[in-house]
Structure formats: C-alpha cells, structure tokens
Backbone bond lengths (Angstrom), bond angles and torsions (degrees), N, CA, C in turn:
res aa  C-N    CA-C-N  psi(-1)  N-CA   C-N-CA  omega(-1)  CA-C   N-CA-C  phi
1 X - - - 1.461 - - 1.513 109.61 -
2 X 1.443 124.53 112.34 1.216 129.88 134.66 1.667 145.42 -49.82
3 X 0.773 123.38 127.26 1.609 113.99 177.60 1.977 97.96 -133.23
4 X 1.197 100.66 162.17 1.562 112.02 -177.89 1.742 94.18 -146.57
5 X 1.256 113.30 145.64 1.460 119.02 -174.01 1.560 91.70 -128.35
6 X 1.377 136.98 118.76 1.338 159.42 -105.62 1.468 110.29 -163.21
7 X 1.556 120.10 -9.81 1.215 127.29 -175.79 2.169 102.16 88.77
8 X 1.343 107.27 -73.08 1.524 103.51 -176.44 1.321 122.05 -127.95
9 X 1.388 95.52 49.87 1.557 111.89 179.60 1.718 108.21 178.90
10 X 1.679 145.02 155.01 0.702 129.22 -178.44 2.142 78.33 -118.36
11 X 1.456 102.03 150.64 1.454 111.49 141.88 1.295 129.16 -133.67
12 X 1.561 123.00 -175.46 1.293 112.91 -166.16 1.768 112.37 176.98
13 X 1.164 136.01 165.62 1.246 106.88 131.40 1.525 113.00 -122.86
14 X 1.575 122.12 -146.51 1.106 140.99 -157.14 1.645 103.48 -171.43
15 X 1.581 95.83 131.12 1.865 106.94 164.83 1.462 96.36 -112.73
16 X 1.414 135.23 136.94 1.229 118.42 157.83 1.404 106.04 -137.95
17 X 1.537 118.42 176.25 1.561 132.21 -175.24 1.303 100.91 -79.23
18 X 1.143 98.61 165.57 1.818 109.19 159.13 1.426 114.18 -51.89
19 X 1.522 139.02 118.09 1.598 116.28 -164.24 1.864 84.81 -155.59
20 X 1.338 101.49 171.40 1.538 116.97 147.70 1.169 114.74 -111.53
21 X 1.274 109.12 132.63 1.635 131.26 163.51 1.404 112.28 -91.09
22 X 0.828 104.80 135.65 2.300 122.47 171.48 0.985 93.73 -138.94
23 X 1.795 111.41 127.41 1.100 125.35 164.39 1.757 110.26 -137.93
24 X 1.416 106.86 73.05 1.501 132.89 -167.76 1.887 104.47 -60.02
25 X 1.343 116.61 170.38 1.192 107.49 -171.13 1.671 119.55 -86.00
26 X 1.736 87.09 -14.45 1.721 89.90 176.72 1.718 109.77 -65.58
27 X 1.266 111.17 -45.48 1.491 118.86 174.96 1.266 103.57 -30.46
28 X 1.575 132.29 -89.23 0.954 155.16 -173.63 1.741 92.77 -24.39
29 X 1.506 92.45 -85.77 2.123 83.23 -175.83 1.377 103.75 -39.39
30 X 1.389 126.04 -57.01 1.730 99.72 -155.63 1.223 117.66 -56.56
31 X 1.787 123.10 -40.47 1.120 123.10 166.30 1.900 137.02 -60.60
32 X 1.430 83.22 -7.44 1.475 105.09 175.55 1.787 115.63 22.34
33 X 1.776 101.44 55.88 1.709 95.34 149.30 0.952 112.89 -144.88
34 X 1.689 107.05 164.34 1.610 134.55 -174.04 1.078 128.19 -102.87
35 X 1.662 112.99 63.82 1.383 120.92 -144.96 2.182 93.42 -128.39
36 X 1.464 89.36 177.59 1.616 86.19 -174.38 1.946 71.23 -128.08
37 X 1.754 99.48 170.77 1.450 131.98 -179.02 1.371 91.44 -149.51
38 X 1.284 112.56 100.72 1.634 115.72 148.66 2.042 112.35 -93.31
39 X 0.919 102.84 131.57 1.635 112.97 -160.77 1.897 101.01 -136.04
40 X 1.192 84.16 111.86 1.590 101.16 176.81 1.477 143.48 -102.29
41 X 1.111 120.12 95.19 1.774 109.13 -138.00 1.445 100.50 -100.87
42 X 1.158 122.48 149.88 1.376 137.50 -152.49 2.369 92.20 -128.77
43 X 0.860 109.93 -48.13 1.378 123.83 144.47 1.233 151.52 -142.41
44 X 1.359 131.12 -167.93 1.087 127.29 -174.22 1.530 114.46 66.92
45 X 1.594 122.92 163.35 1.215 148.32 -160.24 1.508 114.09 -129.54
46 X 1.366 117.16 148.79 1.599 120.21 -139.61 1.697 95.41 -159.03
47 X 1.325 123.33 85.21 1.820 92.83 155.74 1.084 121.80 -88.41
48 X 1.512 140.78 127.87 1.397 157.72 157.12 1.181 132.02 -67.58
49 X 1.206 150.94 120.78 1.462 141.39 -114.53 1.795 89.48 -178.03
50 X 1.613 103.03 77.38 1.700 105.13 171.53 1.857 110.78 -136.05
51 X 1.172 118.58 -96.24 1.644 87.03 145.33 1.451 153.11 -99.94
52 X 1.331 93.73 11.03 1.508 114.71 165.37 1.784 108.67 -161.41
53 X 1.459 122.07 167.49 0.994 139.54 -160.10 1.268 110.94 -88.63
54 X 1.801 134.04 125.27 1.108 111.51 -144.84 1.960 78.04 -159.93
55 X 1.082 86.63 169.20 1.984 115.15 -164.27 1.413 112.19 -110.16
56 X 0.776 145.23 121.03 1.308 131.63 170.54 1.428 102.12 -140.35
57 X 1.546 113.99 128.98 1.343 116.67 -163.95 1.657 114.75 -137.37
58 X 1.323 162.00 -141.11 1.324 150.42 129.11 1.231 132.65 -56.10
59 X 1.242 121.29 97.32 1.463 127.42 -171.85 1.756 119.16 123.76
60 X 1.433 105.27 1.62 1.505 137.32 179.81 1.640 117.89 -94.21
61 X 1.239 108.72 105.58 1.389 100.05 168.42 1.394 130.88 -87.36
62 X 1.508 140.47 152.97 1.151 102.61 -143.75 2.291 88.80 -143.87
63 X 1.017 119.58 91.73 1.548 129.63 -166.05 1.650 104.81 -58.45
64 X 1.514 131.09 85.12 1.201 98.58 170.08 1.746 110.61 -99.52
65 X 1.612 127.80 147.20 1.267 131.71 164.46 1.380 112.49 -82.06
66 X 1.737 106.85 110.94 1.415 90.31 -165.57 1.760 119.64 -97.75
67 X 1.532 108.26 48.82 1.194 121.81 158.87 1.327 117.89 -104.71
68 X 1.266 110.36 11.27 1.703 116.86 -166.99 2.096 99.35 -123.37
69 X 1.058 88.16 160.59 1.921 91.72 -170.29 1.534 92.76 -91.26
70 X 0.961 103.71 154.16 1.686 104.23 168.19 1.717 111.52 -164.29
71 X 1.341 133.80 179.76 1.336 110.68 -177.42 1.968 90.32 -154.15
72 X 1.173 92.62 152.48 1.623 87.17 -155.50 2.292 96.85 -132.28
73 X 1.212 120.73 116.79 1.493 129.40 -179.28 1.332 108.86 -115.98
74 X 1.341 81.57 104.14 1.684 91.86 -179.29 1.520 113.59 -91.92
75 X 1.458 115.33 103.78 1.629 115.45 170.67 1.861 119.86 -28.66
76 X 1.379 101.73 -51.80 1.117 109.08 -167.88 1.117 117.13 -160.27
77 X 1.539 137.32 -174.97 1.834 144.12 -160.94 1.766 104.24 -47.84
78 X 1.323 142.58 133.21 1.171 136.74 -164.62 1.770 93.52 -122.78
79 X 1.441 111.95 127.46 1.411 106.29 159.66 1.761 102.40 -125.62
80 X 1.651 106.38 128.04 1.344 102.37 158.36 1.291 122.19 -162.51
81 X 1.293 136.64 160.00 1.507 121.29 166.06 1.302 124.14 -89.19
82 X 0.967 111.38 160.44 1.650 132.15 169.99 1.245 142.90 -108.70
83 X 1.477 133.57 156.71 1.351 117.62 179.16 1.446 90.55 -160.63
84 X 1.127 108.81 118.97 1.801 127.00 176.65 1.635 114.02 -89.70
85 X 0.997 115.66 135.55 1.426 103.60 156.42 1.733 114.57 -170.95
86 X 1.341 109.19 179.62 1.355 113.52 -146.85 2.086 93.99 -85.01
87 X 1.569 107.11 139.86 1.609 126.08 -169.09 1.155 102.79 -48.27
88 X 1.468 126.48 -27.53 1.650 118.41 -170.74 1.567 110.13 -85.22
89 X 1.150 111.46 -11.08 1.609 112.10 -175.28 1.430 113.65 -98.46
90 X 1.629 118.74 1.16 1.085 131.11 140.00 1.727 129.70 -79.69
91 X 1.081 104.06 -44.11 1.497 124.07 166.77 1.901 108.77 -41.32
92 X 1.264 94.14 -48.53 1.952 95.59 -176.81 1.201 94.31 -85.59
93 X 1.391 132.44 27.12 1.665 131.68 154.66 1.473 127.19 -117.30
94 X 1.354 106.16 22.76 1.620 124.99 -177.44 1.335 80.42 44.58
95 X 1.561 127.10 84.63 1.338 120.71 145.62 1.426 124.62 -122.05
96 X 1.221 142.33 144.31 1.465 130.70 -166.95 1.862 90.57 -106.87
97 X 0.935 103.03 89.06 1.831 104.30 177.28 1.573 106.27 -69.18
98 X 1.112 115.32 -48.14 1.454 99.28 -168.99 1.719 117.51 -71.24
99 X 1.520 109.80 -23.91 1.443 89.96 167.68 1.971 122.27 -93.40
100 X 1.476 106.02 21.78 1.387 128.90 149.04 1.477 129.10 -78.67
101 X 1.236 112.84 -22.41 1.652 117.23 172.05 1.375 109.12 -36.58
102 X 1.345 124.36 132.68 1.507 120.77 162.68 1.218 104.37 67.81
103 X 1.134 143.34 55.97 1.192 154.07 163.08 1.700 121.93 -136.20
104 X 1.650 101.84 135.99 1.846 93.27 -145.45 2.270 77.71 -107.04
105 X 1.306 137.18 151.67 1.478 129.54 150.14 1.224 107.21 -132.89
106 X 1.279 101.73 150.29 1.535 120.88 -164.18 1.744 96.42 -86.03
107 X 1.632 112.64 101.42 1.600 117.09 163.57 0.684 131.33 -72.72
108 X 1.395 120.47 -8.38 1.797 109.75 -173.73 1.378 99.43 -93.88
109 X 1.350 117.51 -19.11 1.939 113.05 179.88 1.439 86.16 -95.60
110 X 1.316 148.24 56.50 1.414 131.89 120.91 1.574 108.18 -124.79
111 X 1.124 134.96 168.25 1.068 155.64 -173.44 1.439 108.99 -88.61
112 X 1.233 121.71 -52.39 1.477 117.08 173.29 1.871 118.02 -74.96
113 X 0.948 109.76 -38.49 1.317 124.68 151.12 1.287 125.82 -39.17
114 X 1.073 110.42 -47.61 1.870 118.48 164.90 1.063 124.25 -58.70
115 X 1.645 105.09 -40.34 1.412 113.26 170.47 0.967 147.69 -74.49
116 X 1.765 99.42 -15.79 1.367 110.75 -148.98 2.121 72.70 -114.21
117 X 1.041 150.18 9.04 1.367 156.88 -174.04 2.000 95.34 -101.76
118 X 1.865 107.40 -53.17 1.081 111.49 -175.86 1.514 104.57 -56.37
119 X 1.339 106.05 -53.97 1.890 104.39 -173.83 1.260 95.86 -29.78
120 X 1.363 102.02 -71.33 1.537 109.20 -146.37 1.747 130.58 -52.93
121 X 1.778 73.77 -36.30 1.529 77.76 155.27 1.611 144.94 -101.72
122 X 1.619 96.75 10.43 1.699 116.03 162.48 1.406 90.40 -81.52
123 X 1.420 158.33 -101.14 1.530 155.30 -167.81 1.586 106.39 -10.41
124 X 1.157 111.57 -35.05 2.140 114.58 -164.12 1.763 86.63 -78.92
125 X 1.435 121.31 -46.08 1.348 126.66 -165.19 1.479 113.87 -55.65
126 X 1.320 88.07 -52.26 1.406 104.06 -177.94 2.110 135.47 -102.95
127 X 1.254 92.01 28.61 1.682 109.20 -161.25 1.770 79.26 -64.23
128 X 1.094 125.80 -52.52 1.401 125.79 -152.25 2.134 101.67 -54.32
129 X 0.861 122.48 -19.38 1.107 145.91 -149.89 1.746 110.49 -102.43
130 X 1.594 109.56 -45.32 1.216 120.81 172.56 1.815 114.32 -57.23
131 X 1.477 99.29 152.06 1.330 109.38 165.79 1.592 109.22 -139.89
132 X 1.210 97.85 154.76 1.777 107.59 172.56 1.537 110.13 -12.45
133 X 1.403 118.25 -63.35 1.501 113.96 -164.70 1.342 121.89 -65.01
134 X 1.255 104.16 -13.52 1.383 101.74 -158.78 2.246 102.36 -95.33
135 X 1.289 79.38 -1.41 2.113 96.84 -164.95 1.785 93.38 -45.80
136 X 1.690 101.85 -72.53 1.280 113.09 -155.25 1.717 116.04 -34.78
137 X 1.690 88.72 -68.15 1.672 96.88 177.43 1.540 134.18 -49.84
138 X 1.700 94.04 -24.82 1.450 105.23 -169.44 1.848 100.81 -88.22
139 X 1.259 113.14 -5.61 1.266 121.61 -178.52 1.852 116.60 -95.91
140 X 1.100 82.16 -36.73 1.385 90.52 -178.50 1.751 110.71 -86.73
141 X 1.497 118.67 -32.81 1.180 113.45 162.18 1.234 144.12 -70.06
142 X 1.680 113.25 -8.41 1.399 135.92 163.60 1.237 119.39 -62.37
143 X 1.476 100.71 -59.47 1.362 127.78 -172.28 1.726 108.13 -58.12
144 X 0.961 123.23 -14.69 1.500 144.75 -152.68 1.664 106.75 -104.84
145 X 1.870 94.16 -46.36 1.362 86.73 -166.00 1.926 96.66 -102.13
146 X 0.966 117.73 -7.26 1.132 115.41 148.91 1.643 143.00 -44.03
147 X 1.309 83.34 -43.98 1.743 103.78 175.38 1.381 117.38 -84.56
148 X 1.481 110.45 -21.01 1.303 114.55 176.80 1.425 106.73 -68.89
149 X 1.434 107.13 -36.58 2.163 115.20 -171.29 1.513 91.31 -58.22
150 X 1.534 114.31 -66.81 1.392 135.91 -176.64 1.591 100.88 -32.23
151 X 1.286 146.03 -57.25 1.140 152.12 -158.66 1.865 92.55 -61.51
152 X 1.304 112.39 -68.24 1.484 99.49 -177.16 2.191 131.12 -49.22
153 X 1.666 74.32 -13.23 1.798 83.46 171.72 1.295 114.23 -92.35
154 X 1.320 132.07 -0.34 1.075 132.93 -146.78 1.734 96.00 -147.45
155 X 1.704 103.08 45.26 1.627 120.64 172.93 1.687 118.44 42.98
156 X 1.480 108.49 -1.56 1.554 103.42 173.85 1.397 121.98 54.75
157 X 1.518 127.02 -143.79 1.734 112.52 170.21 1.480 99.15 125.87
158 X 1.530 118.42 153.31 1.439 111.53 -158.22 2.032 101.36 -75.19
159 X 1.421 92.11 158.08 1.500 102.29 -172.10 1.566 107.76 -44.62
160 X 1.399 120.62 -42.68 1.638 110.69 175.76 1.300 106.46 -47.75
161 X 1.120 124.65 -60.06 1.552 113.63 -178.11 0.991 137.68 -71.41
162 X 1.173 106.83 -9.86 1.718 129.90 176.35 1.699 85.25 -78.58
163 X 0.897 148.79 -65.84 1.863 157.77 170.17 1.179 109.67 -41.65
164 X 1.168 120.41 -48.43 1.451 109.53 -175.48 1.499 106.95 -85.24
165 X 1.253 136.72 -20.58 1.279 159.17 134.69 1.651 105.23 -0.38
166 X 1.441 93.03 -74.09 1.698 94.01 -176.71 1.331 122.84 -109.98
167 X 1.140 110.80 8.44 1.344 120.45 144.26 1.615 130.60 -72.04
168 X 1.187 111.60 -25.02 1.728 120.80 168.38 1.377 97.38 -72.05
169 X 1.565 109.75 -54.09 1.733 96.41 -162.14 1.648 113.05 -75.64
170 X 1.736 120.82 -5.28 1.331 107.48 -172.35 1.658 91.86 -102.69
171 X 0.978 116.33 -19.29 1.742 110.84 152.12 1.402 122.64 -34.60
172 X 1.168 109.50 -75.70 1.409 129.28 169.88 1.533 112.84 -34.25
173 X 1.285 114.41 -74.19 1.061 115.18 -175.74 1.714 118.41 -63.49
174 X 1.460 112.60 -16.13 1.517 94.52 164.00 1.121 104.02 -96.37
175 X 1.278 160.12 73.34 1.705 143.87 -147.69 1.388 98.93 172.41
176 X 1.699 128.93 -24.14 1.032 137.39 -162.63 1.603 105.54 -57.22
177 X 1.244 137.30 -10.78 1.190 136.71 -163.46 1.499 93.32 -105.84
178 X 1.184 135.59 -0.30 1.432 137.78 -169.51 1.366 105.77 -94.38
179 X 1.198 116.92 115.24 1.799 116.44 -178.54 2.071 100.14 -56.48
180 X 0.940 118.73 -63.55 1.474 140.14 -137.11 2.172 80.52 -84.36
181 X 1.042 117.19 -7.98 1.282 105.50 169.82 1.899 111.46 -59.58
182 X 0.991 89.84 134.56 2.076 103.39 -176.25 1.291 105.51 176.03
183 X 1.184 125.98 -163.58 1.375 143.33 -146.07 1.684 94.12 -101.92
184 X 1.087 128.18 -54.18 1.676 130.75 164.89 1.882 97.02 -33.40
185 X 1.224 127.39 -80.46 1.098 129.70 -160.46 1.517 118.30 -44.79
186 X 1.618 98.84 -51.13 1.141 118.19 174.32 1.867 126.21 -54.55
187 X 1.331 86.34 -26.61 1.653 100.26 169.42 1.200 148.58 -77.64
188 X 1.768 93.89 -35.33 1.074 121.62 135.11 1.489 136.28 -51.31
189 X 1.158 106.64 -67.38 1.605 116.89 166.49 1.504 102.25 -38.61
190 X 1.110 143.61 -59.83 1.391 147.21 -155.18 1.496 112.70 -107.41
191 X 1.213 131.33 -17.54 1.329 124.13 173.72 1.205 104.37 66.74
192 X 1.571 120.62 55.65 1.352 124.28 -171.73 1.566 98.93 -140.12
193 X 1.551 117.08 140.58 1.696 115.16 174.33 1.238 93.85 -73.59
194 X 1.629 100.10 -174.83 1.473 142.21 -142.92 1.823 83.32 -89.96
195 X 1.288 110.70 -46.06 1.648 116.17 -159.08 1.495 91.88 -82.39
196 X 1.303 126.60 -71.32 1.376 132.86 -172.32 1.899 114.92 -19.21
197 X 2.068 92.30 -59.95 1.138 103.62 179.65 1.601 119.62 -62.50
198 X 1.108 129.10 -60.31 1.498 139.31 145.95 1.627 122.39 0.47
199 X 1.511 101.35 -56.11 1.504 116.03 172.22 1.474 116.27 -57.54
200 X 1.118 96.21 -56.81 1.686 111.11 177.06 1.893 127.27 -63.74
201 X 1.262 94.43 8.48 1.499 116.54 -179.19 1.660 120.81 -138.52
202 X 0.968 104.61 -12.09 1.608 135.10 156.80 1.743 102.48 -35.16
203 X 0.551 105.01 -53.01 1.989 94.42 166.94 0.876 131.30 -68.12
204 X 1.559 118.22 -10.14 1.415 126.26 -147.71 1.677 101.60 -130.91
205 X 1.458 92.07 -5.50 2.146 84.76 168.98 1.941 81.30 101.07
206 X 1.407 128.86 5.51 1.558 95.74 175.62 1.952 104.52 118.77
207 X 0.951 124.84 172.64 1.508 108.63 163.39 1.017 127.78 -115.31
208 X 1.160 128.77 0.62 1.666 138.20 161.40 2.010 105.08 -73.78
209 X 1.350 91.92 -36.14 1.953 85.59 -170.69 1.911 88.65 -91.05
210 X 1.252 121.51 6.21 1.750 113.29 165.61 1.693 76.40 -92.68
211 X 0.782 114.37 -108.47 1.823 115.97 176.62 1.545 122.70 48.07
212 X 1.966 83.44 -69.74 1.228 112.29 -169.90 1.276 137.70 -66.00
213 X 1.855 85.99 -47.54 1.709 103.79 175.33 1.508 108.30 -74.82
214 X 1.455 127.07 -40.01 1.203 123.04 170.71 1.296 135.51 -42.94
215 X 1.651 108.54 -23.95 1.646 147.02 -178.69 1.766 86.98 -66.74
216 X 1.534 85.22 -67.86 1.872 95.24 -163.90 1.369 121.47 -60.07
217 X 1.579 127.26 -11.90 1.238 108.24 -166.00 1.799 78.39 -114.31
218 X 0.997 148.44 -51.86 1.452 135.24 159.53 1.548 112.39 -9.48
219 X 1.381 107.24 -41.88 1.443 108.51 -160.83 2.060 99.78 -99.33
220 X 1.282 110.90 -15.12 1.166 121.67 163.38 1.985 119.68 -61.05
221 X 1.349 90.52 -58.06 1.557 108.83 -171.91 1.767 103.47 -58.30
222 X 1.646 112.45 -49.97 1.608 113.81 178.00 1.500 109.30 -62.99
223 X 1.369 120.76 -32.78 1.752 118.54 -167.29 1.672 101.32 -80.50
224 X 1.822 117.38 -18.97 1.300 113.05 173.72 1.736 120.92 -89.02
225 X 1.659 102.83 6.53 1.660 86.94 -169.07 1.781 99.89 -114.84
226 X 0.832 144.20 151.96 1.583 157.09 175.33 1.225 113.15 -80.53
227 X 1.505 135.31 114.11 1.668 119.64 177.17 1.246 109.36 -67.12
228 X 1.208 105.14 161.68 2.020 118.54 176.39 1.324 112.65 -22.96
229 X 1.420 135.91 -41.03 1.094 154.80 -145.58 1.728 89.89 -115.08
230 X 0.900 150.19 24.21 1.596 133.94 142.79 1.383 99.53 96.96
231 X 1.658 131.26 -23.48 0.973 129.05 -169.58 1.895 130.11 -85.29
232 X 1.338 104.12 144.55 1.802 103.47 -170.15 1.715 96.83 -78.14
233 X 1.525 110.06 156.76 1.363 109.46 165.57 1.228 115.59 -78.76
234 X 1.690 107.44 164.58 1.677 113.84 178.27 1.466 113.65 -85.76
235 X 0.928 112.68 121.53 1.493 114.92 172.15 1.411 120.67 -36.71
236 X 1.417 146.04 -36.61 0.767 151.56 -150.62 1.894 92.67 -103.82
237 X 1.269 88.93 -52.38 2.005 72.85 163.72 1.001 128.48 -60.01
238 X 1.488 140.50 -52.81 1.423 158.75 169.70 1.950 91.99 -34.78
239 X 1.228 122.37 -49.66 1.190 123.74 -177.43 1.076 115.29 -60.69
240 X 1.370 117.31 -53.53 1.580 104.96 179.02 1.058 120.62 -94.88
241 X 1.600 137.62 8.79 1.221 168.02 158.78 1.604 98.54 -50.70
242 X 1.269 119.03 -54.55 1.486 145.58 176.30 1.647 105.67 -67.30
243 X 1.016 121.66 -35.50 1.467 115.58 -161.66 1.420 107.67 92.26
244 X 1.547 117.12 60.78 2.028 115.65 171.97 1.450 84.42 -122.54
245 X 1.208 110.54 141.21 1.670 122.73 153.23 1.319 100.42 -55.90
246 X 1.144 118.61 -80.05 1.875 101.59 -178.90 1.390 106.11 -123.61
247 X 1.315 104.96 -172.43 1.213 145.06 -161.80 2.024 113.88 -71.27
248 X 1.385 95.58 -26.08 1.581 106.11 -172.55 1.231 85.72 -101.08
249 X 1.420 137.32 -75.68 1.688 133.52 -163.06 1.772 110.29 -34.13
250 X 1.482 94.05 -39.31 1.721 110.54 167.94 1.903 115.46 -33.65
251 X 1.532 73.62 -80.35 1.378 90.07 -152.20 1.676 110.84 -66.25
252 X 2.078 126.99 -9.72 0.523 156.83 144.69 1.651 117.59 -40.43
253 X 1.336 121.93 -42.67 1.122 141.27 -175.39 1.529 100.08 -78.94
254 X 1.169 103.12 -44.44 1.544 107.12 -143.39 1.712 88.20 -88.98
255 X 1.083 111.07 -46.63 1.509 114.33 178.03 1.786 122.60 -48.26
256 X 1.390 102.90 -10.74 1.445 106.51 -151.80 1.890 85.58 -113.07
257 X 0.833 85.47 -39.68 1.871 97.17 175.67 1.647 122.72 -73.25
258 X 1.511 103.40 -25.21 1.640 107.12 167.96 0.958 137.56 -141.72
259 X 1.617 110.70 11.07 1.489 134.82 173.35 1.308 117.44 81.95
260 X 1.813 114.81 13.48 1.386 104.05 155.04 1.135 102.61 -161.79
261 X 2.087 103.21 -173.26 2.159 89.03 169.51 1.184 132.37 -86.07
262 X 1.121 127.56 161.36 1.426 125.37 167.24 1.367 111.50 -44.89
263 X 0.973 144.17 -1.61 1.456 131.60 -152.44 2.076 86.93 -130.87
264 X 1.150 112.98 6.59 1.318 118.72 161.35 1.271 126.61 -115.40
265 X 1.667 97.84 23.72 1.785 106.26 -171.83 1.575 101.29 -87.98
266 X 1.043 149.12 126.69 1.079 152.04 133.99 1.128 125.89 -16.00
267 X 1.571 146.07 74.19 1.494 140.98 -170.96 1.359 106.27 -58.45
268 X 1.441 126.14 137.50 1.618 125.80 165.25 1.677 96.55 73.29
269 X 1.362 127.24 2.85 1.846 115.21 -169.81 1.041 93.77 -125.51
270 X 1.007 156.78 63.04 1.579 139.12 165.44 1.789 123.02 -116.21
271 X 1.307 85.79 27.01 1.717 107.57 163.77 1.325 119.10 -42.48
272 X 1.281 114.25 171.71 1.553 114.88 166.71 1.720 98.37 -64.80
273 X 1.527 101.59 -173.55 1.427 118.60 -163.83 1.290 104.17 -93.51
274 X 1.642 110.06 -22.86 1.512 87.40 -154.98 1.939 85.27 -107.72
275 X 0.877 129.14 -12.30 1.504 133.04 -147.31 1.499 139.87 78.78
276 X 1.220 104.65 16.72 1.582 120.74 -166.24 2.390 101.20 -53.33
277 X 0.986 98.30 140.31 1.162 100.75 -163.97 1.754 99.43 -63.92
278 X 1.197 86.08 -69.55 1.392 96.55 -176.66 1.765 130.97 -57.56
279 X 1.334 97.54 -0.93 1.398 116.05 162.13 1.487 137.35 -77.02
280 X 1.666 89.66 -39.12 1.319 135.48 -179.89 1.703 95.32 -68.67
281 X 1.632 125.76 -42.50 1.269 131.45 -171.15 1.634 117.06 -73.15
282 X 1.419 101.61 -41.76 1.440 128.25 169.87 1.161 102.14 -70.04
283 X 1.379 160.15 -19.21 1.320 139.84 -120.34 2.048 79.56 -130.67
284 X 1.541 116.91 -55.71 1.369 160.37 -154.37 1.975 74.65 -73.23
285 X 1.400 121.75 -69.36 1.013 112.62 -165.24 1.658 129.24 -57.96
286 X 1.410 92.42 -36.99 1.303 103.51 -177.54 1.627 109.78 -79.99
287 X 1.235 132.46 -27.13 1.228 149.71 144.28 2.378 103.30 -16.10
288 X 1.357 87.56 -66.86 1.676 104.36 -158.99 1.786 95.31 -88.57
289 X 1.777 117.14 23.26 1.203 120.18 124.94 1.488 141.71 -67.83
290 X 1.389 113.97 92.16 1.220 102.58 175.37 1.585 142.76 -98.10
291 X 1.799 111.02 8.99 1.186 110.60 -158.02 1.148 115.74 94.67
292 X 1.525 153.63 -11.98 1.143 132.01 -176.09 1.704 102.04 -142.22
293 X 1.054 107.09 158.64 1.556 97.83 173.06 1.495 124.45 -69.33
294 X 1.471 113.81 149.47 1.570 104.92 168.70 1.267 109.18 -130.15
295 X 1.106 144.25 175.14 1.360 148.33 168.20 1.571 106.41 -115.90
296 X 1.116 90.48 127.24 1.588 121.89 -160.02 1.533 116.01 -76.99
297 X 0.776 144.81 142.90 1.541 140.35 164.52 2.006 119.72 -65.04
298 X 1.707 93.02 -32.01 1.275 101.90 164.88 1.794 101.09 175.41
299 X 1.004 112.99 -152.54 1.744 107.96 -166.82 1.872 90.17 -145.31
300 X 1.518 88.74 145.41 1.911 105.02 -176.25 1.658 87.67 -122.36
301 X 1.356 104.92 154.60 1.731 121.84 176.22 1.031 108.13 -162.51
C-alpha cells in the first residue's frame, strides 16, 4: 500500500490478498473520522455487505463512508487505487454520500469515470515530480472531478435541486448546535413541504436520523480532541454543543450508535488498537483533512 498526502486529498494505491475486512461501528468511533474512500479496482473481486450486498469487481468503483460499518470479502488478490478525502468536499457537490456507502459503479462505462481513474493514475506516475505549489490545485481539481462521476450515481436531478440539495445539508451542518433544528425549521427555512423534504433524505434513514448522525459524529470529533491545556471535554458540553437538550438523551444516543458512552471516549487516543506505526501515520493524516485546500510545505509518500 501506497499513500501520497496531497495537501486536500490523500491518494494511493493498494495490492492486497484474498482477506476479510470488518469495519464495525466501534472502529469507526474510536478512530473518529468523517472522511469518504473512493477505491477503484483495476482487479480482483470484492463482496460488500453494508446495506445491501454488492460486487465489486475490475473496472468498479467502490464509495466507502468511513463513519459507517461495513464488511468487505475479498474472493481473491485485489488491485486498486484510491483517493480519500474530507465529507465536506463532497457535500459542495450536491452529493448525498451517506446513502452512497457500499456502493460499487462501473467507471470505465462512463466517461467521467475514466477520467477521473486516468487522473488518478497520472498523479501515482508522477508524485516524484510534484512540488508544494502544485498540491492545492491538483487537490482541489481531483476532488471536483470525482464528484462530478459521483453525481451520475447519485440520481442527478434538475440544477434547482441539485442547489437546494446542498444548501439544506450545509445548513444543517452549521446549525447543528441549534436544539429546534428538525424538519419544521427546515421547511420553513426552505419553503419546502413535509413530502418534498422527506424525499430528499430518503437515503439517509429520513431527516432527523441525517440530523442525528451528523449531531453524533460532530459530537465524536470534540470528545476526541484535548484543549491547549491537556484537558478532555465535558460531556455535557459536547452535548449541547451538538444540539441535545441534555446530557442523558446524549449519551443515550450516542451509545446506541457506537457501542458505548461518550464518557469512554478516549481524548487525544483514538488510534488504531494495536499501535501500528504506520497506521498511526495514516490515521494523523487523514485527520489534517479538512475540506479545503492547503499548500503544503512539501509532500511525504
């Protein structure tokens, strides 16, 4: 496995054996990120098992959200590349990622898909070649044309709705601290019915359980970081920080969504399990994704 750190995107590829993957929901919290893995396989065979049962074979791209559990059986030797990057830089692409989890599309029968496979694998060719300046643009233009392939998997729909699309969800996500945020508000806010809105969340379990989880991994990311001062946050802030009336409905929530309480989160620890170094490097990197481009001091691989 390769990885390349790009400033606002990681790429890479991967050869692997025939193996099982588990990627359970405790994982996800301990590692606490809100990141997408688009993974592009060139060979080998894959069943995927997240909300439905799915194929992934050579020439298949394959979306996992890696805040979501999923479990992955690989028939046999897997070659493919990758390109990670942070949920909001999908989000400014009217994309509904989470009801994309576990879902494999065939790139080589699209056109943007082809291309966006060629990038990825013109950047792997040539990493040796890159310098600092060139990170931002080349990050942000990946990421771009990626989302554009992604858009045709993700049922498309006229540009108003494609707009109002990601305008609800970047609402949301700055608003999350708002108790009274729900489907009323939202209706208001948008001048949209009860059904309309509903439809448009229909992938996502509904819009209170998009709402919700968005609540929870917000409230994941603050319970994993330490202030300046060495110290863990209080649960009860993180809660209403999130938008919980209290502190029990919280931790109730949160328990049911990742198999434990908040108050068993590890501040500053949410490493892999075993300590593998180089996990620890990957883990740190994908972390210092934030959605936007940066310009780099230089690039590690």
């Amino acid at each position: 496995m390769r990885s390349y750190h790009l400033g606002g995107i990681l790429v890479g590829d991967v050869v692997a054996p025939a193996q099982d993957l588990l990627r359970e929901a405790r994982k996800t919290a301990r590692q606490g990120v809100d990141h997408v893995l688009l993974q592009f396989y060139t060979s080998g065979r894959s069943r995927l098992q997240a909300r439905q049962d799915v194929v992934a074979t050579g020439g298949t791209m394959v979306l996992y959200d890696l805040s979501q559990p999923i479990t992955v059986r690989s028939d046999e030797a897997v070659d493919a590349l990758n390109i990670l990057l942070p949920r909001a830089a999908l989000d400014r692409q009217n994309l509904r990622v989470e009801a994309l989890h576990g879902t494999a599309t065939d790139f080589r029968a699209d056109a943007v898909g082809q291309i966006a496979f060629n990038m990825l694998q013109g950047i792997l060719d040539n990493t040796h070649r890159l310098e600092a300046h060139h990170l931002p643009a080349l990050s942000e233009a990946t990421a771009r044309l990626c989302g554009a392939f992604l858009e045709g998997s993700d049922a498309g729909g006229e540009a108003d709705d494609l707009r109002a699309r990601v305008e609800i969800r970047s609402f949301i996500r700055d608003n999350l601290s708002e108790i009274e945020l729900g489907p009323e508000l939202l209706q208001r806010r948008f001048g949209m019915s009860r059904a309309t809105l509903y439809r448009e969340f229909a992938g996502e379990g509904g819009v209170r359980a998009y709402i919700r989880e968005r609540r929870l991994m917000a409230a994941l990311r603050l319970l994993t970081r330490l202030s300046p001062k060495g110290r863990r946050p209080r649960v009860s802030s993180v809660a209403y920080a999130v938008g919980f009336e209290d502190e029990k409905s919280f931790s109730r929530a949160f328990r049911s969504r990742f198999g434990f309480l908040p108050s068993e989160v590890r501040a500053g620890d949410a490493g892999p399990d075993h300590g593998d170094g180089g996990a620890d490097v990957l883990l740190s990197w994908i972390r210092d994704l934030t959605g936007q481009p940066e310009q780099m001091d230089g690039m590690t691989g």
